[in-house]
PAZAPA-4460 file (N, C-alpha, C; in steps of 0.05 Angstrom, whole numbers, plus 32768, in hexadecimal, padded with zeros to 4 digits):
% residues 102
    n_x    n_y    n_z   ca_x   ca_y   ca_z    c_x    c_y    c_z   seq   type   mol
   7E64   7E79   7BB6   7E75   7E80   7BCD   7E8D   7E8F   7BC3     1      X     A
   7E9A   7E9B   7BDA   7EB2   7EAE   7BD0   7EC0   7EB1   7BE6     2      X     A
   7EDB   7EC1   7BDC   7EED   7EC2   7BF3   7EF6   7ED6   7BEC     3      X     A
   7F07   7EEA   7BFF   7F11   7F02   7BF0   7F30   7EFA   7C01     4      X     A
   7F46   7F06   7BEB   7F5E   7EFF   7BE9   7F68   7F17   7BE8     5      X     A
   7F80   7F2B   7BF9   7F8E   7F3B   7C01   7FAC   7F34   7BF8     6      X     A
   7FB1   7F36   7BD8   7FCB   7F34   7BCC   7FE5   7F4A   7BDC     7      X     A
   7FF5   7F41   7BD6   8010   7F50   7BE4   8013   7F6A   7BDB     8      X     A
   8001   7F6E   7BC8   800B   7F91   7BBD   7FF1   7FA1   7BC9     9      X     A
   7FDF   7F89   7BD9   7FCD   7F98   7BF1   7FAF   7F9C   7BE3    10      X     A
   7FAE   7F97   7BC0   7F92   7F87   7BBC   7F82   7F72   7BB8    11      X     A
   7F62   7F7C   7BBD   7F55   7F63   7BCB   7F4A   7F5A   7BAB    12      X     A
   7F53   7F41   7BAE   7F3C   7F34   7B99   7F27   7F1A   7BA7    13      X     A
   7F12   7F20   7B93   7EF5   7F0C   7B99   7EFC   7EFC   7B8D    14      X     A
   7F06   7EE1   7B99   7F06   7EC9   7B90   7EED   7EAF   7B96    15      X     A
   7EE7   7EA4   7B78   7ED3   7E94   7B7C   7ED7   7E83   7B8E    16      X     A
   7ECA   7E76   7BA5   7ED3   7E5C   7BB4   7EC3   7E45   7BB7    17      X     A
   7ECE   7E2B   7BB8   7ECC   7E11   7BB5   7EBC   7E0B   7BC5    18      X     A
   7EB2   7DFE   7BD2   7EA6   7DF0   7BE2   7EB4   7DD5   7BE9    19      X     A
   7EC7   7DD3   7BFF   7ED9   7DBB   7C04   7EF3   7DC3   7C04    20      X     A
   7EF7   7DD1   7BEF   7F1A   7DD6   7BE5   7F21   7DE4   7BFB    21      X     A
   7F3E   7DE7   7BF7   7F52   7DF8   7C10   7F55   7E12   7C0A    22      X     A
   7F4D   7E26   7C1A   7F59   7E3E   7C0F   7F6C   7E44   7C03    23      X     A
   7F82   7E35   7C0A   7F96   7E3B   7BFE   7F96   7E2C   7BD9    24      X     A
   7F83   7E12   7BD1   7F84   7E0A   7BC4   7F72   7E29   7BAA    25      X     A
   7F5F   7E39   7BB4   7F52   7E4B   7BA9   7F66   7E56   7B9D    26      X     A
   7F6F   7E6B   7BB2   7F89   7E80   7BB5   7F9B   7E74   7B9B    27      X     A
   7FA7   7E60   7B9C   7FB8   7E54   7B86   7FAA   7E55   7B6F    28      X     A
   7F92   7E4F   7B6B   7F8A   7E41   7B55   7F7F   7E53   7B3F    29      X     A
   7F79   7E6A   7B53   7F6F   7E87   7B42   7F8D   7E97   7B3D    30      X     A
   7FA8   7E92   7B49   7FC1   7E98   7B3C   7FBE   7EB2   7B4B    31      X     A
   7FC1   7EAE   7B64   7FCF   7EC9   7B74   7FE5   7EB7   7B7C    32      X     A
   7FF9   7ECF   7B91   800E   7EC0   7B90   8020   7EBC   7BAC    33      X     A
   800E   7EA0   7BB0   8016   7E8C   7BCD   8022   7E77   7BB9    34      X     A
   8037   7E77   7BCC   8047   7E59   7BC8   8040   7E43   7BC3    35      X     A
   8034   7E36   7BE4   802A   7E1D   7BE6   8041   7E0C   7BD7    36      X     A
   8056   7E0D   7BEA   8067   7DF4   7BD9   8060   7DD9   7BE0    37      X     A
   8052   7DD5   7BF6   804F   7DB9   7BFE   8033   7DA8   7BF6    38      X     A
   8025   7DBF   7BEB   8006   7DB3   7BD9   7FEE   7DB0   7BEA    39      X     A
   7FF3   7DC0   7C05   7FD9   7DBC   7C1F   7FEB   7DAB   7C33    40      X     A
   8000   7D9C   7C2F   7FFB   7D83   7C48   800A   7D93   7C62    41      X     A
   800C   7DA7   7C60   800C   7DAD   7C7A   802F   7DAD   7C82    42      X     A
   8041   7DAD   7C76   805A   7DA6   7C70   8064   7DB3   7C6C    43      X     A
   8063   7DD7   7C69   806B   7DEB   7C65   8060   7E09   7C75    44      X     A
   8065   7E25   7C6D   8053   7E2E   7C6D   804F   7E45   7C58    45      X     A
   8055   7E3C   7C4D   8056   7E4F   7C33   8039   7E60   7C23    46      X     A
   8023   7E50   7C36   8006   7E62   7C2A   8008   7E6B   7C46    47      X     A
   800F   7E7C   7C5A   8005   7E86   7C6A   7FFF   7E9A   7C5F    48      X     A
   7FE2   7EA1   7C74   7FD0   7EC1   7C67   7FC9   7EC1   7C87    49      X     A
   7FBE   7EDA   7C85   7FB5   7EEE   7CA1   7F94   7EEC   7C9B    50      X     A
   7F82   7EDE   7CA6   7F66   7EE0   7CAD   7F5D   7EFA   7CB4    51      X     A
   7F4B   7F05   7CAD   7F45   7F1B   7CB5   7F35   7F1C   7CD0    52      X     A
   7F40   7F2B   7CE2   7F31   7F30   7CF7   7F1E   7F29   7D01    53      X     A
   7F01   7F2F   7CF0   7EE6   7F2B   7CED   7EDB   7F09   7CE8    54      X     A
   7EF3   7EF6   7CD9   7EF0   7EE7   7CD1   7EF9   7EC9   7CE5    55      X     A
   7F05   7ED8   7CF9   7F1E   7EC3   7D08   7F0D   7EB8   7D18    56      X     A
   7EF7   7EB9   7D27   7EE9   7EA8   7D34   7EDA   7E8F   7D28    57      X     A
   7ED4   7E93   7D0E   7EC1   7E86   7CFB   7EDB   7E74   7CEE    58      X     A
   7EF4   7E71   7CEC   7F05   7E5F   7CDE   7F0B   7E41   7CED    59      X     A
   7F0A   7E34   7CEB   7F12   7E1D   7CFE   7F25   7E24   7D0E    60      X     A
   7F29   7E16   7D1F   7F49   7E21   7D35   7F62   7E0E   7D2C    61      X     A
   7F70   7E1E   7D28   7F85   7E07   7D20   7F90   7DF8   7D2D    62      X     A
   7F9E   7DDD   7D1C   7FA0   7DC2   7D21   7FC2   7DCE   7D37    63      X     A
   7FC7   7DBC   7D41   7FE5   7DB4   7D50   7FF9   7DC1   7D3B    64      X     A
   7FF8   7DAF   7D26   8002   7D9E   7D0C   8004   7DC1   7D04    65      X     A
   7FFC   7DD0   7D04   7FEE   7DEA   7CF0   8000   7E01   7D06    66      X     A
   7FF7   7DFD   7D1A   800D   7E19   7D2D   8025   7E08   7D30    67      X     A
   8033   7DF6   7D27   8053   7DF2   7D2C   805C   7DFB   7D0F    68      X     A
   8050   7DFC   7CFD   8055   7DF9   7CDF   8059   7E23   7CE5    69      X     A
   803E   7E29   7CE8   8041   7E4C   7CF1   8059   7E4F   7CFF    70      X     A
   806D   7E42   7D10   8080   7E52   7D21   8091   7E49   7D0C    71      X     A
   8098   7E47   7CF9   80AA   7E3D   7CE5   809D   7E5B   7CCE    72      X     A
   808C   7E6A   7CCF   808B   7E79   7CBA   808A   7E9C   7CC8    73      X     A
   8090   7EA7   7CB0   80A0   7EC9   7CB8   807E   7ED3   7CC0    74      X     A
   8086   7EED   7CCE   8071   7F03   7CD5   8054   7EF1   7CDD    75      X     A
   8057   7EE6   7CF3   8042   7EDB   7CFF   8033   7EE5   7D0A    76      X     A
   8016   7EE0   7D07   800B   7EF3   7D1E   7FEF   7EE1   7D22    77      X     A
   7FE4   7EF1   7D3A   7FCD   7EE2   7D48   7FBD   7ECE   7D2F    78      X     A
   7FB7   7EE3   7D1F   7FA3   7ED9   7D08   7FB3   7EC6   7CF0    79      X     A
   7FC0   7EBC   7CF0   7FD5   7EB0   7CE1   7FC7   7E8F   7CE3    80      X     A
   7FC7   7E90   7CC6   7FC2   7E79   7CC4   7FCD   7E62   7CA3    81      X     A
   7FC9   7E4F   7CA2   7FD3   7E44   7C91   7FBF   7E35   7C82    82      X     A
   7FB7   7E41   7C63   7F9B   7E4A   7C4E   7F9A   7E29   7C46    83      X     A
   7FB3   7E17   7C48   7FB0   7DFF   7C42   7F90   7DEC   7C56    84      X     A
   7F98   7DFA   7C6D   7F8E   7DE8   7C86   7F6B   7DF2   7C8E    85      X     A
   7F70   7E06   7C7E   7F47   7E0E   7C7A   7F3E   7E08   7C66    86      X     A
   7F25   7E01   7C6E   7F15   7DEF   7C59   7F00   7DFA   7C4F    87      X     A
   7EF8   7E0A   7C2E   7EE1   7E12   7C2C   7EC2   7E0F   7C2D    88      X     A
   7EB8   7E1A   7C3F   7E9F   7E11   7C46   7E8D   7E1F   7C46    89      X     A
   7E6D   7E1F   7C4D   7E60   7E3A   7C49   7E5E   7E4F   7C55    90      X     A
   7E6A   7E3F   7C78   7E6E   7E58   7C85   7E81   7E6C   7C86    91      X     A
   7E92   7E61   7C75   7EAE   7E7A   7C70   7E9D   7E8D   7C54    92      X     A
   7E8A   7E7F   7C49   7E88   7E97   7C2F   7E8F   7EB1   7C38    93      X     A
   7E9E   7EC4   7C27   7EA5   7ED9   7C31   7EBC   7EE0   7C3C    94      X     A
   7EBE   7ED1   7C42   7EDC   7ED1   7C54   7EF3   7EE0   7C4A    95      X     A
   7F00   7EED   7C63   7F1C   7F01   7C4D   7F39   7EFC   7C5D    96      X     A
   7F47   7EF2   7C50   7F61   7EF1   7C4F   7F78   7EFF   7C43    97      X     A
   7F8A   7F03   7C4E   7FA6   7F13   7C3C   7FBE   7EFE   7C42    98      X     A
   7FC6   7F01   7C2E   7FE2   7EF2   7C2B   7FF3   7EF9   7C3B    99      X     A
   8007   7EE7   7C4A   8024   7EF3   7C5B   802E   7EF7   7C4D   100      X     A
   8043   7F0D   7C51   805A   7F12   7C39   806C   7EF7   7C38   101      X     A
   8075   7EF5   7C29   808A   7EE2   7C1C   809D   7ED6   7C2B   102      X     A
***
């Protein structure tokens, strides 16, 4: 499985993905560069990334917990979501995300 990641200088890298783990735990772990100060629990929002278009029906819908944490983070938009709170699975293989800016 894989995921493709849209770094801030606007390229995509193919990242291998987990089966279970958090996107955001991927994103970190291959050393692009999301924060994630709070480690997934949902307590921040420092991995926010932009779902791609194509991909936003197929992501879970987010929790309560997940759009109060979003009105707390910059340049929000429809597809905004928080990489801690998705969970890799088979039906995201593929899946493409870009990082919010900072």
């Amino acid at each position: 499985m894989k995921i493709f990641v849209t770094d801030h200088d606007g390229i995509e890298h193919e990242l291998k993905a987990i089966d279970g783990w958090q996107i955001m735990e991927i994103i970190r772990d291959e050393g692009l560069s999301i924060k994630a100060e709070c480690g997934g629990s949902c307590a921040c929002a420092t991995c926010h990334v932009y779902v791609d278009e194509s991909w936003v029906a197929r992501v879970p819908e987010k929790s309560e917990e997940e759009a109060d944490m979003l009105d707390l983070a910059f340049d929000v938009q429809d597809n905004s979501r928080l990489s801690c709170q998705i969970d890799m699975t088979t039906n995201l293989d593929g899946l493409k995300v870009t990082l919010a800016p900072d």
